[in-house]
C-alpha positions, 0 to 999 in steps of 0.5 A: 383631098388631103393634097388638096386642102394641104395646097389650100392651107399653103396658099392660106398662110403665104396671103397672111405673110404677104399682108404682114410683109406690106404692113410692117410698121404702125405710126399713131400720132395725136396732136392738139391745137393743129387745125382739120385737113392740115396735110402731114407728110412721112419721109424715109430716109436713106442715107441722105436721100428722103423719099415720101412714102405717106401722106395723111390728113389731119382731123380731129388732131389724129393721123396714122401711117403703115407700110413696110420699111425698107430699113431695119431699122428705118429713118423716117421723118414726119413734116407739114406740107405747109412750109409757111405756118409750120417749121421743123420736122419729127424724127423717128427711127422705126421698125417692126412696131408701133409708134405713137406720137403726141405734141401740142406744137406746130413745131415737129420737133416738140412732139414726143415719140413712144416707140420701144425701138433701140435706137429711137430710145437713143435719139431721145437721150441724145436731143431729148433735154435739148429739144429747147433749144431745137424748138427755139431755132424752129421758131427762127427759122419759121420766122425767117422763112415767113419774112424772106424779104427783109434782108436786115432781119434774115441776117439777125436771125441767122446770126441766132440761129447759128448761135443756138445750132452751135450750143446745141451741137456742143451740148449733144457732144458732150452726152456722144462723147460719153455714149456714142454707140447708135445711128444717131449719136454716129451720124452726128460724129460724121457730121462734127468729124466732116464739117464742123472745125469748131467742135474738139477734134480729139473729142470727136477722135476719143468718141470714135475709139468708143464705138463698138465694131458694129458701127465703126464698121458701117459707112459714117464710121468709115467716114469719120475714120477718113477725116483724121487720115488727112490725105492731100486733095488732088487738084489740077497738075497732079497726078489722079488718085487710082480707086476701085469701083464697080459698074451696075454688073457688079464687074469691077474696074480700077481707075488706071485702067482708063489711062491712055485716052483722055477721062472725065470724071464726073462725080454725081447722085440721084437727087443733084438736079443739075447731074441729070440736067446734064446727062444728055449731054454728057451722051452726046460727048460719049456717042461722038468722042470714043476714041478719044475720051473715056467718061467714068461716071461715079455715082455717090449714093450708097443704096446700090439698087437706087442707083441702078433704078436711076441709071437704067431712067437716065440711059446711062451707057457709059462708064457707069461705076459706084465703090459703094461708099457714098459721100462717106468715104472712098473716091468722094473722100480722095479727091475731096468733092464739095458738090455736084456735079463736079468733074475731073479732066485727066490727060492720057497721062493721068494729069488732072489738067481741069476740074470744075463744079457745076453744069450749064449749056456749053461747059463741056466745050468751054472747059474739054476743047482746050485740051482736046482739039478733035473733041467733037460737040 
């Protein structure tokens, strides 16, 4: 009898855990002045993949969401499905609490986040005193959207936009340089470091010699890192950059490897549309040219299981290998990738002989057969 109820007092306490497991977080929102049955919708965001994990229908200016991050803490984002009256989006960064939002705007990014999470505290010192100017570009950008057919206007309102994003960016800079350590203050060092040529380089350099282990540890900061140690881009007549990387085995490969046949490497992602368009034919190359060609896929999306799901879906059975750097560092960095898809053609010798972006029917021929007269396609 003792076993018996010890059992059922055990499977009593697992339930509960399960039920708080799949209910680890709460978002509370009240806005005013936005109409019934407007739909919101909440994206978590990994890395730069947002995947929609919620959908609520707004009455009486209330929604809710729960679930369970996959994150701690996790990036999520609350946005209108109505793209044509609506514009922008609520940030939050969430964790094992509850979140409340409040606002009177069809803009998201005016609402007001209430949460005790660390690094939601830090989002708002950093973009809260220049939401101003988030809400103005919103309106720009609401507008151009709502008037993409006249052209002369778009390009006026560009001009603003880009205009106010650059006083944004240098205003936020100025309170990073000062406080850089949290995900955002990092992910807005990564995208200054990586894409912005206006802002003070030795400032984002001084901000990054800021940074406490733990985020100079993380993959932005090995990506900012990777900016400043300017390495020469390999491009067609050079020799290839060797890296290492693993394929979804967890077994690892270097790139040398592969030396002796031709290799097309094909640099891709889970979200890039085209990558998947042309991964029928990339088998069909694959199935007919083994002794000839090698394809070393490299996947760029950093969350490892994601990856492995999205090989198994697409039947990827090639070379198949991630470093787990992302678009950050490693291989993506070395060989100075734009867009996706792109691919390298090395010869046997390991000479880069064509590199190009983009996929459509036919491009396998037009760009391998030159090379490669056996190819068959």
């Amino acid at each position: 009898m003792i076993k018996r109820f010890a059992i059922i007092i055990s499977m009593f306490l697992f339930l509960i855990s399960c039920s708080k497991q799949d209910e680890t977080f709460s978002i509370k929102g009240k806005v005013d002045n936005i109409p019934d049955s407007t739909i919101i919708d909440l994206y978590e965001i990994t890395y730069d993949l947002g995947e929609k994990i919620g959908t609520d229908t707004i009455y009486n200016g209330e929604f809710e969401f729960s679930g369970f991050a996959k994150n701690s803490p996790s990036k999520m984002e609350l946005r209108f499905r109505d793209r044509e009256n609506y514009y922008g989006r609520c940030r939050l960064w969430v964790d094992d609490e509850k979140v409340k939002v409040k606002g009177n705007s069809k803009y998201p990014s005016s609402w007001k986040v209430e949460s005790t999470n660390k690094e939601q505290i830090e989002f708002e010192k950093i973009y809260g005193q220049r939401k101003d100017l988030l809400i103005l570009g919103d309106s720009l950008k609401l507008l151009r959207s709502q008037n993409r057919k006249n052209k002369e206007l778009v390009t006026q309102l560009k001009e603003s936009i880009d205009s106010l994003g650059q006083i944004r960016s240098e205003l936020i800079m100025d309170y990073i340089y000062n406080n850089p350590n949290s995900l955002s203050a990092l992910e807005v060092l990564f995208r200054n470091a990586k894409y912005d040529k206006t802002i003070d380089r030795e400032k984002v350099k001084m901000s990054y010699d800021n940074l406490n282990d733990f985020y100079k540890n993380t993959l932005y900061g090995e990506g900012i890192l990777e900016t400043f140690n300017e390495n020469e881009i390999p491009d067609v007549g050079d020799k290839m950059v060797d890296f290492m990387a693993y394929d979804t085995a967890g077994v690892n490969y270097s790139l040398t490897e592969f030396k002796g046949k031709y290799i097309l490497l094909d640099f891709w992602s889970l979200a890039c549309g085209p990558c998947s368009d042309a991964f029928p034919q990339t088998l069909e190359l694959h199935n007919n040219n083994k002794e000839v060609l090698t394809i070393v896929s490299i996947n760029v999306f950093a969350e490892e299981d994601m990856w492995k799901e999205k090989s198994k879906e697409e039947g990827i059975c090639w070379i198949n290998l991630s470093d787990g750097k992302g678009v950050y560092a490693g291989a993506y960095s070395k060989y100075g990738i734009l867009g996706l898809p792109t691919y390298l053609l090395i010869n046997p010798e390991g000479i880069i002989v064509e590199k190009w972006m983009g996929y459509r029917d036919g491009i396998f021929e037009e760009k391998l057969k030159k090379h490669i007269r056996e190819l068959k396609i």
